[in-house]
Backbone of each chain as ProteinMPNN parsed JSONL, in Angstrom:
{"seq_chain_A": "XXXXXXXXXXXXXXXXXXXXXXXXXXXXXXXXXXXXXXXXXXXXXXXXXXXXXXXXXXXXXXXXXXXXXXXXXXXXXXXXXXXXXXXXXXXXXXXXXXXXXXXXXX", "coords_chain_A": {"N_chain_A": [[97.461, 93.506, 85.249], [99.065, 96.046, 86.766], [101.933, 97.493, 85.127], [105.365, 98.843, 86.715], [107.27, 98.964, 85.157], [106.442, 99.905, 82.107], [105.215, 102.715, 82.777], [107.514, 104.168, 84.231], [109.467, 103.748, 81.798], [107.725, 105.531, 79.854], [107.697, 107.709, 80.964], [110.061, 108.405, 81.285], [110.523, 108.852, 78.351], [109.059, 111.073, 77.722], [110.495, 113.138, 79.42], [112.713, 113.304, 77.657], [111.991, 114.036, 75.284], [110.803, 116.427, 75.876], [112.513, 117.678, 76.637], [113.942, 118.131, 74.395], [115.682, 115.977, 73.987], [117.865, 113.836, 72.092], [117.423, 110.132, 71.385], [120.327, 108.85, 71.612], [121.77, 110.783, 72.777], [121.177, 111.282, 75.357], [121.881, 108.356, 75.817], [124.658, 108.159, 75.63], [125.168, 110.241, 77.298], [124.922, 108.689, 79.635], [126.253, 106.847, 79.634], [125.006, 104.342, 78.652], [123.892, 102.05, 77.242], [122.496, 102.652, 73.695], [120.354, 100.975, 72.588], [119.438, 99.655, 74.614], [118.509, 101.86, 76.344], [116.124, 102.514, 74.739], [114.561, 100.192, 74.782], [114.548, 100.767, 77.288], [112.793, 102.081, 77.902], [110.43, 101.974, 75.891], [109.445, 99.993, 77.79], [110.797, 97.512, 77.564], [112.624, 96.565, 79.227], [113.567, 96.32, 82.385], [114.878, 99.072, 84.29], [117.568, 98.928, 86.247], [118.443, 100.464, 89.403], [120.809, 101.916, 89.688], [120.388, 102.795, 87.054], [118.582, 104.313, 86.063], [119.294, 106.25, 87.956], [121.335, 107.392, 86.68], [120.448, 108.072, 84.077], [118.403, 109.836, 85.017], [120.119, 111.658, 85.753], [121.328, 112.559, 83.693], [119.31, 113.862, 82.254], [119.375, 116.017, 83.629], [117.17, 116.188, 85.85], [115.398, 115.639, 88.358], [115.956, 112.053, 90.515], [113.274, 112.04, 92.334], [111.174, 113.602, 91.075], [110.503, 112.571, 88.035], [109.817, 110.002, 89.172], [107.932, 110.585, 90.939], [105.975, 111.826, 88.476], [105.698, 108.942, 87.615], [103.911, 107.915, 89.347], [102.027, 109.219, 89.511], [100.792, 109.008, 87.189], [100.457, 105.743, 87.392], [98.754, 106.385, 89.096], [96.63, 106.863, 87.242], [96.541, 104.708, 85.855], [95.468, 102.838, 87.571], [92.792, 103.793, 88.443], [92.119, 105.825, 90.43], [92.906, 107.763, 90.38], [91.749, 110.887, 87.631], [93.657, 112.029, 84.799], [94.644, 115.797, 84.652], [92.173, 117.885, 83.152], [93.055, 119.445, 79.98], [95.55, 118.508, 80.298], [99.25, 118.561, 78.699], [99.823, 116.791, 76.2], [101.097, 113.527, 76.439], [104.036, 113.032, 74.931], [104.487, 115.482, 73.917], [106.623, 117.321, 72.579], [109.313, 119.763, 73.452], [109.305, 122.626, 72.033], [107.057, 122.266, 71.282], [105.484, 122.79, 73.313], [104.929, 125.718, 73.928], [103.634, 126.923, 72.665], [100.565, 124.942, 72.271], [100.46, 125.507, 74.833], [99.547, 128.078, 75.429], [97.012, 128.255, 73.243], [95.482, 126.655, 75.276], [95.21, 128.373, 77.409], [94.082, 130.65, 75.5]], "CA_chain_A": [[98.525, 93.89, 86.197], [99.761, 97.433, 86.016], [103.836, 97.099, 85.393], [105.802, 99.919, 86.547], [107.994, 99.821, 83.965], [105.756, 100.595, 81.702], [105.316, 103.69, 83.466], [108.554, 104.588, 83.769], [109.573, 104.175, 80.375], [106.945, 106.249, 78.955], [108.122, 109.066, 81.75], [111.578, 109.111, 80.945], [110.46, 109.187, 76.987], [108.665, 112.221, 77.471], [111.207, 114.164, 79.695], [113.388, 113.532, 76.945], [111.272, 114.689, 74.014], [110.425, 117.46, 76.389], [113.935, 118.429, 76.784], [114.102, 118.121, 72.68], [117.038, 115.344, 73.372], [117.191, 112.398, 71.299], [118.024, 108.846, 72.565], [121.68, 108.72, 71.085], [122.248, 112.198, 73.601], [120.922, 110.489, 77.286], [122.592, 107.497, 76.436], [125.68, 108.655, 75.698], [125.826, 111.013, 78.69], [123.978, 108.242, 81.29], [127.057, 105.876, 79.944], [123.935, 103.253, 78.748], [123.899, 101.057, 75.531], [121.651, 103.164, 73.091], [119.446, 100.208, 72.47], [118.852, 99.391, 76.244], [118.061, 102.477, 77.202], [115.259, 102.616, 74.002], [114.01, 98.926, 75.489], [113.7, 100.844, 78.909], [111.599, 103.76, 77.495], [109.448, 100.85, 75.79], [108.863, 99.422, 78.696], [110.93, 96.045, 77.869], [113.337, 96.03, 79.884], [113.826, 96.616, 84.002], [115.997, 99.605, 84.524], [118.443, 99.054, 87.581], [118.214, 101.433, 90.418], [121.926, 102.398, 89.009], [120.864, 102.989, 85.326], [117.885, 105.218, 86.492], [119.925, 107.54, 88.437], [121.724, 107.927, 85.224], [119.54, 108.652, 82.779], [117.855, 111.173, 85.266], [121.173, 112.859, 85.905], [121.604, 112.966, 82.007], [117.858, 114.273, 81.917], [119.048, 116.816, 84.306], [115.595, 116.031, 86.284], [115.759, 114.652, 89.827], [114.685, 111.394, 90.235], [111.858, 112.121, 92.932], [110.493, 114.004, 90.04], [110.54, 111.216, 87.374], [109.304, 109.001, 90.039], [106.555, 111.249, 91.158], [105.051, 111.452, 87.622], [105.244, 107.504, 87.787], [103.254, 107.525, 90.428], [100.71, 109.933, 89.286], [100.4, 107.935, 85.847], [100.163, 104.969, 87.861], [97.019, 106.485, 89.725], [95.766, 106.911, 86.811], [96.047, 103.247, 85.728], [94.369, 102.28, 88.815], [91.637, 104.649, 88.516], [92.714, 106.26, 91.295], [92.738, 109.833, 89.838], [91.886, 111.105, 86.674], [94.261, 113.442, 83.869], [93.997, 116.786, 84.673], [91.926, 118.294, 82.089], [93.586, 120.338, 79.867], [97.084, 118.198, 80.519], [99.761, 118.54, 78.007], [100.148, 115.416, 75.703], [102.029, 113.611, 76.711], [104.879, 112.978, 73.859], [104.653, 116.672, 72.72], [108.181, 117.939, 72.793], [109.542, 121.3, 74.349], [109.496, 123.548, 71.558], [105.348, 122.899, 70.58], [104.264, 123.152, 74.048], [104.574, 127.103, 74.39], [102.489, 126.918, 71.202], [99.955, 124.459, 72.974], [99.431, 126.394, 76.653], [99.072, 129.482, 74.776], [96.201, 127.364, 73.012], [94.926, 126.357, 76.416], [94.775, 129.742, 77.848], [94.004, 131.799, 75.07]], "C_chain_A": [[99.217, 95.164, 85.719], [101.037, 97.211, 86.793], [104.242, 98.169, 85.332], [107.1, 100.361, 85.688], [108.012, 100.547, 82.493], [105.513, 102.44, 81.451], [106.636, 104.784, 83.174], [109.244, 104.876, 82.599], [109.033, 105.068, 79.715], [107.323, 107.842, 79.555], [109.444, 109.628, 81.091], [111.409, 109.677, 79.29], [110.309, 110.72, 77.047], [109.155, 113.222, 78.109], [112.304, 114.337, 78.377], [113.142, 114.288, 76.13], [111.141, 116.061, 74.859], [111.372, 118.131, 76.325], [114.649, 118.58, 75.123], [115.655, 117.686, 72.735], [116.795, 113.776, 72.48], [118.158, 111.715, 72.189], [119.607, 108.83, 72.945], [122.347, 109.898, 72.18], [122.607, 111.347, 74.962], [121.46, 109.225, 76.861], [123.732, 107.611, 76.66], [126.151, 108.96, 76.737], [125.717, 109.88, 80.023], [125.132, 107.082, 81.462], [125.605, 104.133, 79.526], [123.804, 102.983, 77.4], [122.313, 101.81, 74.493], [119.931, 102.356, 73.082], [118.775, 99.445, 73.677], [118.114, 100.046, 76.638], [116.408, 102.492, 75.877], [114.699, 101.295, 74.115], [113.582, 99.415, 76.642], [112.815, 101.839, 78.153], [110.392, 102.771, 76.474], [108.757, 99.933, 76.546], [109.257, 97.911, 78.464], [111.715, 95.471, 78.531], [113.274, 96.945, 81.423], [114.959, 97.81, 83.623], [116.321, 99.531, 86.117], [118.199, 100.475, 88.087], [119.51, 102.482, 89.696], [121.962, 103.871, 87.479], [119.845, 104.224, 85.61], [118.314, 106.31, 86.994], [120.767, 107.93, 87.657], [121.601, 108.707, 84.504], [118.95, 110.066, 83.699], [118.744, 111.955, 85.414], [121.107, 113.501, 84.17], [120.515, 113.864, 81.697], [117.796, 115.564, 82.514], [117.543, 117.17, 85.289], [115.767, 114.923, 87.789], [115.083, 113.942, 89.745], [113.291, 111.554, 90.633], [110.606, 112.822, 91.67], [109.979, 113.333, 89.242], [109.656, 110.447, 87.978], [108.002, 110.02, 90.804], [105.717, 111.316, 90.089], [105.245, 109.777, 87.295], [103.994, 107.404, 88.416], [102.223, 108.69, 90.096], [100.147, 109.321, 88.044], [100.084, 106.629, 86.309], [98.773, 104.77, 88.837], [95.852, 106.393, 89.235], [94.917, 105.757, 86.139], [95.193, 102.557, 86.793], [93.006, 102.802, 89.247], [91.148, 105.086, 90.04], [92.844, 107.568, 91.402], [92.747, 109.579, 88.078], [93.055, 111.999, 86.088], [93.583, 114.255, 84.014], [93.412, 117.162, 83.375], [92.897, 119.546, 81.389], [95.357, 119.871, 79.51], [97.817, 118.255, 79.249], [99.694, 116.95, 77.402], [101.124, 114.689, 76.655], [103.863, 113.202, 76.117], [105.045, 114.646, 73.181], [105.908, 116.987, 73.312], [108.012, 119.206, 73.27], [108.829, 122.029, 73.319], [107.703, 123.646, 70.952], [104.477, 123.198, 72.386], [103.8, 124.632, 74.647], [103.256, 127.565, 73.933], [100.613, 126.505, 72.207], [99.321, 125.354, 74.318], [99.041, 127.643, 76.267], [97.502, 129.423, 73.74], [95.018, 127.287, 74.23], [94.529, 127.721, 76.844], [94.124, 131.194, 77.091], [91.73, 131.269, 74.71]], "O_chain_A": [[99.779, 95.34, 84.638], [101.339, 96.964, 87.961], [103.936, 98.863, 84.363], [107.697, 101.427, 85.541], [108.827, 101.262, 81.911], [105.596, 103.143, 80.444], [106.779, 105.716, 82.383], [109.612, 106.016, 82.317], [109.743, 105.588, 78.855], [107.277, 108.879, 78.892], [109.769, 110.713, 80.608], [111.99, 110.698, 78.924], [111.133, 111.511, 76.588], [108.687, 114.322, 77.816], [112.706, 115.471, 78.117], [113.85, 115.285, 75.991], [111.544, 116.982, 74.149], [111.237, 119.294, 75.945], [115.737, 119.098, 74.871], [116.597, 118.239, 72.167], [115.854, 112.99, 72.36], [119.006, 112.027, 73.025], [120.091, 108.807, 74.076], [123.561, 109.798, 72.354], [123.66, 110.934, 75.446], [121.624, 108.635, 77.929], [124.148, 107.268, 77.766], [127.134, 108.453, 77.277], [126.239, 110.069, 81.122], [125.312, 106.447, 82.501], [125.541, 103.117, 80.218], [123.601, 103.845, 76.545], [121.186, 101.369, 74.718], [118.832, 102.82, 73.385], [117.75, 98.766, 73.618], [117.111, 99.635, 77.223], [115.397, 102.468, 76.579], [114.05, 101.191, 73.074], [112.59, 98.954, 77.206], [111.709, 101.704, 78.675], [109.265, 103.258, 76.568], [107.792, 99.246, 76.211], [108.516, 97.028, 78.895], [111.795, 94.248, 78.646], [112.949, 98.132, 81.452], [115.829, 97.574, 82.785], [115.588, 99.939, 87.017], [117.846, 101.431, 87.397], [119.252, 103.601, 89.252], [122.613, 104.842, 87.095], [120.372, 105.304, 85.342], [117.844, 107.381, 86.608], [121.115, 109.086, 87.895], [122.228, 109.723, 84.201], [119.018, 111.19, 83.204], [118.431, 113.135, 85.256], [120.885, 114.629, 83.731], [120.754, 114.702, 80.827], [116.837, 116.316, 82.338], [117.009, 118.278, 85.346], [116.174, 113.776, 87.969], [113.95, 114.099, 89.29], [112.318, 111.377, 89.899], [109.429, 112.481, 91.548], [108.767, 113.237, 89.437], [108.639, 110.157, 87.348], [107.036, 109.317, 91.103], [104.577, 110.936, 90.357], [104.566, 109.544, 86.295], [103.074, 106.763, 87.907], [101.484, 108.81, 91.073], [98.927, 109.167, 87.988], [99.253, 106.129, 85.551], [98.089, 103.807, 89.185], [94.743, 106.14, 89.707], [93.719, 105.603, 85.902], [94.287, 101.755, 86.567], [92.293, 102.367, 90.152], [90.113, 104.769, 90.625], [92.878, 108.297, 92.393], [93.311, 108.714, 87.407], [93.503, 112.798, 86.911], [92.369, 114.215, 83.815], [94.063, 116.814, 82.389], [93.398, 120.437, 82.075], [96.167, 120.491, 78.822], [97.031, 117.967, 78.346], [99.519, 116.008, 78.175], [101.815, 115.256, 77.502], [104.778, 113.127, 76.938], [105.635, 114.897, 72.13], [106.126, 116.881, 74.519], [106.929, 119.746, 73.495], [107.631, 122.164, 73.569], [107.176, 124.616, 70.408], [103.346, 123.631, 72.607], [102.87, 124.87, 75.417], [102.305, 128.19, 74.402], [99.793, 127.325, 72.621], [98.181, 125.699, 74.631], [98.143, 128.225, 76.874], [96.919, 130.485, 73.521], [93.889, 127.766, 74.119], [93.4, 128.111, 76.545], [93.803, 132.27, 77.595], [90.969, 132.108, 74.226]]}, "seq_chain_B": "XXXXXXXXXXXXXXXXXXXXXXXXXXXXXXXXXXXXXXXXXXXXXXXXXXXXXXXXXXXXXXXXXXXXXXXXXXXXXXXXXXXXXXXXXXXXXXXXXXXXXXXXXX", "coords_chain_B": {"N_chain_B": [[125.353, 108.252, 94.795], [121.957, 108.525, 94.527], [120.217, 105.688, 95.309], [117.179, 104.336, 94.073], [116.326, 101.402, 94.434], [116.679, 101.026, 97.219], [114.515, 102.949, 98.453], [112.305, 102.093, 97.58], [112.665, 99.723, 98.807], [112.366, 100.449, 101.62], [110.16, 101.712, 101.987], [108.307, 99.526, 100.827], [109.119, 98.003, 103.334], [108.05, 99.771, 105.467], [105.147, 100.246, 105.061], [104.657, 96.807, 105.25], [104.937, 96.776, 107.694], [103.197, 98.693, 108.935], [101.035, 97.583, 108.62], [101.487, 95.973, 110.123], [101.629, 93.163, 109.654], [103.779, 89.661, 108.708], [107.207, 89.001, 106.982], [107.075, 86.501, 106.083], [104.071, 86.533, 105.768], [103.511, 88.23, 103.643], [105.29, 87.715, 101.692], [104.534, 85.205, 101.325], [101.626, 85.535, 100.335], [101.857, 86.931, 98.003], [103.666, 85.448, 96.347], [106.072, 85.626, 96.32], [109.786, 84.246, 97.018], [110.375, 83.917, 99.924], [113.33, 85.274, 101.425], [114.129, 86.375, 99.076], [112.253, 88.876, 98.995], [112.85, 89.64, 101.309], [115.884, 91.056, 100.959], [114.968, 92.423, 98.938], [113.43, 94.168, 100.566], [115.697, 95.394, 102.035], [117.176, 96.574, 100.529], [118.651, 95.828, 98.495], [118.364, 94.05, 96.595], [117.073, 94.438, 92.831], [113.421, 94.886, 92.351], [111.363, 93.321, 90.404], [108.747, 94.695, 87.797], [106.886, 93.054, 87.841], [107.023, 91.704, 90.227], [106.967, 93.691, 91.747], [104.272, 94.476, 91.625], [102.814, 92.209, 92.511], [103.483, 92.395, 95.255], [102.604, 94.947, 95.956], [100.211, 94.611, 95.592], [99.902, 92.283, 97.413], [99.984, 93.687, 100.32], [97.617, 95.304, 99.918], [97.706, 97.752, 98.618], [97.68, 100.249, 96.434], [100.426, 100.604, 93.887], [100.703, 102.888, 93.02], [100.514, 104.371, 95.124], [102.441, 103.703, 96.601], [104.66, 104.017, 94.72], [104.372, 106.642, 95.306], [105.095, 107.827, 97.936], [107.27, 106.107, 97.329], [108.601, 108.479, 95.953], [108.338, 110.85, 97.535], [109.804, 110.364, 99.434], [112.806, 110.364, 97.916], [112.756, 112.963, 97.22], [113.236, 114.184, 99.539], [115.601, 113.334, 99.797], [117.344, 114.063, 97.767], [117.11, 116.621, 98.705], [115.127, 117.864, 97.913], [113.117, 118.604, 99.554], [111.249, 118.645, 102.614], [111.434, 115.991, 105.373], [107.897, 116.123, 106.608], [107.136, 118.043, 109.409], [106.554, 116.527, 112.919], [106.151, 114.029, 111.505], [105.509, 110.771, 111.406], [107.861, 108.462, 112.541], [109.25, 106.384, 110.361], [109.371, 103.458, 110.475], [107.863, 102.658, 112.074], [104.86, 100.321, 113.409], [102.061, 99.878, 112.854], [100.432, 99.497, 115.165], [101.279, 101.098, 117.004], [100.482, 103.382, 116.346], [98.805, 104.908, 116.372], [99.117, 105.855, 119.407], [101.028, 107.301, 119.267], [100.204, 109.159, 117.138], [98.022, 110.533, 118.733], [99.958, 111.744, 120.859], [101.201, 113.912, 119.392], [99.125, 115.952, 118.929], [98.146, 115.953, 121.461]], "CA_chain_B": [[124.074, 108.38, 94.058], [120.236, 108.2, 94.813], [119.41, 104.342, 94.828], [116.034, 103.819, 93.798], [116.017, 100.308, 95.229], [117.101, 101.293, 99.103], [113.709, 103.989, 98.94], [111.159, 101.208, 97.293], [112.996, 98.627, 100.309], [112.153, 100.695, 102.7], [108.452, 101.86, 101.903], [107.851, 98.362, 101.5], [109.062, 97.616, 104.948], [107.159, 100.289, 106.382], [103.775, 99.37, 104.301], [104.197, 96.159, 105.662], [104.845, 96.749, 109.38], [102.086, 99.907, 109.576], [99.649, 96.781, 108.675], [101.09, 94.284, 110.753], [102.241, 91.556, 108.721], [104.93, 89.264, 108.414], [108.056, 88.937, 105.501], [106.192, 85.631, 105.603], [102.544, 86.404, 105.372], [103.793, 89.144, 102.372], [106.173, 86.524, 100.819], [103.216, 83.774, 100.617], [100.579, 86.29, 99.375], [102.903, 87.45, 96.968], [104.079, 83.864, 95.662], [107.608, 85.442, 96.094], [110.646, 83.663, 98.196], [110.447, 84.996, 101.616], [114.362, 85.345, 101.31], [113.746, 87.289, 98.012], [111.723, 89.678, 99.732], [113.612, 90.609, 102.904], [116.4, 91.161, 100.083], [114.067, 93.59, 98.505], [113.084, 95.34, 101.362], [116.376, 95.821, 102.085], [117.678, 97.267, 99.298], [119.678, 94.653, 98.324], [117.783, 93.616, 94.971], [115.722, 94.962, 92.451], [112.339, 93.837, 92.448], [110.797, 93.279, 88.959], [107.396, 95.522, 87.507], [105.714, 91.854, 88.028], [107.521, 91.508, 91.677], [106.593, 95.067, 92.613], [103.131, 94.638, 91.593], [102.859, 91.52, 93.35], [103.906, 92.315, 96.688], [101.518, 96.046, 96.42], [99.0, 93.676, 95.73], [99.419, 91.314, 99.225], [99.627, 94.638, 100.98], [96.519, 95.605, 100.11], [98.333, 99.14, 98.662], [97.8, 100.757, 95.216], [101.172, 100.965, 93.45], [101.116, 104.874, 92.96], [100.445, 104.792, 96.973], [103.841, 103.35, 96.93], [105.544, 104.965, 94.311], [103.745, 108.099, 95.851], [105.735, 107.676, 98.979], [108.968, 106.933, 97.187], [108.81, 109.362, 95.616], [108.535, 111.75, 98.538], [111.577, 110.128, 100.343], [113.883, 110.547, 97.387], [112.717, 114.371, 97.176], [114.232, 114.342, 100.852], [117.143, 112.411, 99.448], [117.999, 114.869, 96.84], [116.952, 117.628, 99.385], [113.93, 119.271, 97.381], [112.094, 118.515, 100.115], [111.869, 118.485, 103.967], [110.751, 115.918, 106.079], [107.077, 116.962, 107.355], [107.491, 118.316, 110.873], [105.826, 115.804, 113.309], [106.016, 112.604, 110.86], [105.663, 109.496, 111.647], [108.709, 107.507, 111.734], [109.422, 105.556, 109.194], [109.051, 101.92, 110.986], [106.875, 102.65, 113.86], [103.817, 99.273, 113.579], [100.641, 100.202, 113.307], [99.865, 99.912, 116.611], [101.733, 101.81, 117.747], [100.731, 104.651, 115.7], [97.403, 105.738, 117.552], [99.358, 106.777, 119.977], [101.796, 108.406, 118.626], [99.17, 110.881, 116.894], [97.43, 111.42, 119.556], [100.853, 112.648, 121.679], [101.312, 115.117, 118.504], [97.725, 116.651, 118.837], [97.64, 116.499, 123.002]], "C_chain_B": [[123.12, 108.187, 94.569], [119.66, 106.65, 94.159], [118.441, 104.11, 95.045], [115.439, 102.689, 94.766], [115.61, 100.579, 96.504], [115.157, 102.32, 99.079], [113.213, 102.561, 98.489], [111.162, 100.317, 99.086], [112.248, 99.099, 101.624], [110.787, 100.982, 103.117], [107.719, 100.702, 101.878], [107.501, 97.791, 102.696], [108.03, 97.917, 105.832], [105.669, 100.114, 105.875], [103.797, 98.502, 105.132], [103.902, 96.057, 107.604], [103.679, 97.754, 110.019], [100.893, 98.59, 109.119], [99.938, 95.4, 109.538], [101.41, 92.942, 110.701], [103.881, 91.082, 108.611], [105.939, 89.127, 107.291], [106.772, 87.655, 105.151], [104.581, 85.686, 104.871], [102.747, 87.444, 103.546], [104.127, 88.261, 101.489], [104.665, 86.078, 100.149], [102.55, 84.48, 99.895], [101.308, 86.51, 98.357], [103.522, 86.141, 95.872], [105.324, 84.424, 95.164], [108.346, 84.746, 97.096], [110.681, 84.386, 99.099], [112.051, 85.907, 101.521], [115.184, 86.524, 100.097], [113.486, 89.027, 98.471], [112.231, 90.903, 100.787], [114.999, 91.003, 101.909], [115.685, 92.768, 99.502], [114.04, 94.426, 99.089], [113.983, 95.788, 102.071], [117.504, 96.853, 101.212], [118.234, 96.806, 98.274], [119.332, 94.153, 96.876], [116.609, 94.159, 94.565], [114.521, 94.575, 92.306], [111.772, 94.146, 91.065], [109.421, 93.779, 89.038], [106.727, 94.231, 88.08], [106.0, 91.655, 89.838], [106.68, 92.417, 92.519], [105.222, 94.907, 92.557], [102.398, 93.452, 92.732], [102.388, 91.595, 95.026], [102.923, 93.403, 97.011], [100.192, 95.339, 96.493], [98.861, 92.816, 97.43], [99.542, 92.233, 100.035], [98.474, 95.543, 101.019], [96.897, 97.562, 99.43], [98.27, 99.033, 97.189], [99.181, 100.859, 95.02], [101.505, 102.027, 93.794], [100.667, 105.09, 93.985], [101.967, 104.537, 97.015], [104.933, 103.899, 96.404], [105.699, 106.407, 94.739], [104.965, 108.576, 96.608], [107.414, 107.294, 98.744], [109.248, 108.046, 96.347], [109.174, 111.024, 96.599], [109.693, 111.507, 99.326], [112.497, 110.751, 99.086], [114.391, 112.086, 97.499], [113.762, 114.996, 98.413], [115.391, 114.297, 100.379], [118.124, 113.629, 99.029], [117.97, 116.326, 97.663], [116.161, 118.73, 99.073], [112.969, 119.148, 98.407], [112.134, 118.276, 101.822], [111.118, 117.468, 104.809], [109.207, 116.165, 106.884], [107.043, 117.006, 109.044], [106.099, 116.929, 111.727], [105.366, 114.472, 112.52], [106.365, 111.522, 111.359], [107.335, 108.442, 111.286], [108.489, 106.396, 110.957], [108.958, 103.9, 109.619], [108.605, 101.795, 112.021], [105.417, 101.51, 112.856], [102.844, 100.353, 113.696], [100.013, 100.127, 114.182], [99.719, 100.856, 117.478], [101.603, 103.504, 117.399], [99.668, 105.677, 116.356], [97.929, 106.387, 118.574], [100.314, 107.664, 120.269], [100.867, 109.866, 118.064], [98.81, 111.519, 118.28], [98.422, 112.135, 120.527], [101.034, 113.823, 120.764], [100.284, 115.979, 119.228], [97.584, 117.371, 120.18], [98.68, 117.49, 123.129]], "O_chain_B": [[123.327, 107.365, 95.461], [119.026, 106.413, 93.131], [118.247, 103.614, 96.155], [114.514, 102.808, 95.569], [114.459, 100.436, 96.916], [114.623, 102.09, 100.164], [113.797, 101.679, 99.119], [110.351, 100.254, 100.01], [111.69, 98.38, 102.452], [110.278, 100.672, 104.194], [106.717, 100.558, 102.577], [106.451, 97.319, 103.133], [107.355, 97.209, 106.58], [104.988, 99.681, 106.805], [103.106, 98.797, 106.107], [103.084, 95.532, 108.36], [103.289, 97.72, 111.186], [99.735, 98.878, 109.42], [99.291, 94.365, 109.697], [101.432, 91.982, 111.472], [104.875, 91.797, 108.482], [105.265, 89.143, 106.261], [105.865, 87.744, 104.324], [104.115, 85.127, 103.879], [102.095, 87.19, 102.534], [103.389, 87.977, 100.545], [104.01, 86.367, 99.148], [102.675, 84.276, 98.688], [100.959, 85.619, 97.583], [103.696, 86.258, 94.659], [105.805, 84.106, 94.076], [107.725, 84.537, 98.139], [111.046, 85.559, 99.026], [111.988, 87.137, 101.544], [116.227, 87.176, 100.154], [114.214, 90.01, 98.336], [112.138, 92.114, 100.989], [115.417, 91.825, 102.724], [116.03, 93.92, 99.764], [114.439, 95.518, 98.686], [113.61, 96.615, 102.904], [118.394, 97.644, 101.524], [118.287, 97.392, 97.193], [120.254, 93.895, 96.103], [115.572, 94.383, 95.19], [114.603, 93.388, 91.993], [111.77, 95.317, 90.686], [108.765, 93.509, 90.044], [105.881, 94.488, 88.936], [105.036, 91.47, 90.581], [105.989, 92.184, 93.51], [104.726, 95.243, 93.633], [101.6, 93.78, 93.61], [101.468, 91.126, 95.696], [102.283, 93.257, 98.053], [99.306, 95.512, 97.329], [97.955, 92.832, 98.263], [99.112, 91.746, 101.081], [98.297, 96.386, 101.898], [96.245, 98.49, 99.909], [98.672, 98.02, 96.617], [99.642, 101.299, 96.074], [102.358, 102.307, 94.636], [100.231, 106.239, 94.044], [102.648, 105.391, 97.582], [105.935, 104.247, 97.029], [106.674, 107.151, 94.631], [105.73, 109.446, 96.193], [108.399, 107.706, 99.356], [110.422, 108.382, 96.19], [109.97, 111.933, 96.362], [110.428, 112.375, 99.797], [112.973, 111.843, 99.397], [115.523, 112.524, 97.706], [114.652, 115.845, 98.353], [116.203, 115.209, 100.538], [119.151, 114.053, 99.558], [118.781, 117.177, 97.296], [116.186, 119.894, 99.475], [111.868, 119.63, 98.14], [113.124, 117.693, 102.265], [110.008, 117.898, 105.121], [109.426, 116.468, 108.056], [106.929, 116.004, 109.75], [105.052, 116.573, 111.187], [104.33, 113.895, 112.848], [107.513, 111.31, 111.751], [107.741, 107.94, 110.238], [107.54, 105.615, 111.022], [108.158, 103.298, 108.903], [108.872, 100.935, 112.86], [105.048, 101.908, 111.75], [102.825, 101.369, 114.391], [98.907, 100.667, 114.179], [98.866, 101.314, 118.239], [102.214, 104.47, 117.855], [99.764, 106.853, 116.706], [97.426, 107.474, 118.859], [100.442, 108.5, 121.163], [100.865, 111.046, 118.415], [99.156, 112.591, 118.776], [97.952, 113.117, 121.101], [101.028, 114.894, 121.371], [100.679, 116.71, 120.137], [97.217, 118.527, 120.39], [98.744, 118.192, 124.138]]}, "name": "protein", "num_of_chains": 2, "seq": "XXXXXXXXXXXXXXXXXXXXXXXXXXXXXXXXXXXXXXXXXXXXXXXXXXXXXXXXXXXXXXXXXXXXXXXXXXXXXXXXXXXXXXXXXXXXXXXXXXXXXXXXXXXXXXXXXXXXXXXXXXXXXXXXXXXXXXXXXXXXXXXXXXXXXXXXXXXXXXXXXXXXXXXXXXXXXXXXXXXXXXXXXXXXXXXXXXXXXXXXXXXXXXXXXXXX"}
């Protein structure tokens, strides 16, 4: 059974890392118990419709965004579409992926 | 704020009515409370990764078809995005949809 919180969690992880914030930052700002929000980004706990529009404000990242790479990671669990080739990790933080596409393209 | 829930509720809805089906026939397939459900697809409660999967399952609908689609409403929501001209409303039956296209087209 593919669980979309799963999903989610692993999304929001990697806008974070992407945005080179740590947990202790987005919870702070989203107003969300440090250790909740690092249960939702593990995928063990449900985040509320509430806590979500939170964290993405904090993430500066609209949700449809967020929720669009759900739903493209979720295609991919369903084998439904493959990863583009080429795709960034997806855990690499901001500051290595200039490094990385410059990699890719060069 | 942008509640998550209210977009899933509603793609649900329309999922189930562009195929036809009842809260009931969804509910049962689903082995959630009918009462649950119409709840859900109202906005009204969150539905759990195991719920959500559930219910895409007795619709016969990939997940990331569903998240797909909320994802594209929220974009509206937030206003990155417009409506596509000539779209289908939102809770028009599958019946009724044949000839709806075809008034677009003629």
């Amino acid at each position: 059974m593919v669980l979309m919180r799963q999903e989610i969690g692993d999304v929001l992880r990697d806008f974070r890392l992407q945005k080179g914030r740590t947990l202790r930052q987005v919870a702070g700002e989203a107003s969300v118990a440090l250790g909740y929000l690092s249960e939702v980004e593990r995928g063990q706990k449900e985040a509320s419709s509430e806590i979500l529009a939170a964290v993405a404000d904090a993430l500066d990242t609209p949700l449809s965004i967020i929720m669009g790479e759900v739903s493209e990671r979720l295609a991919v669990v369903e084998g439904l579409s493959m990863p583009l080739p080429g795709r960034v990790p997806d855990t690499v933080p901001a500051e290595l992926m200039s490094g990385y596409a410059a990699e890719l393209v060069s």
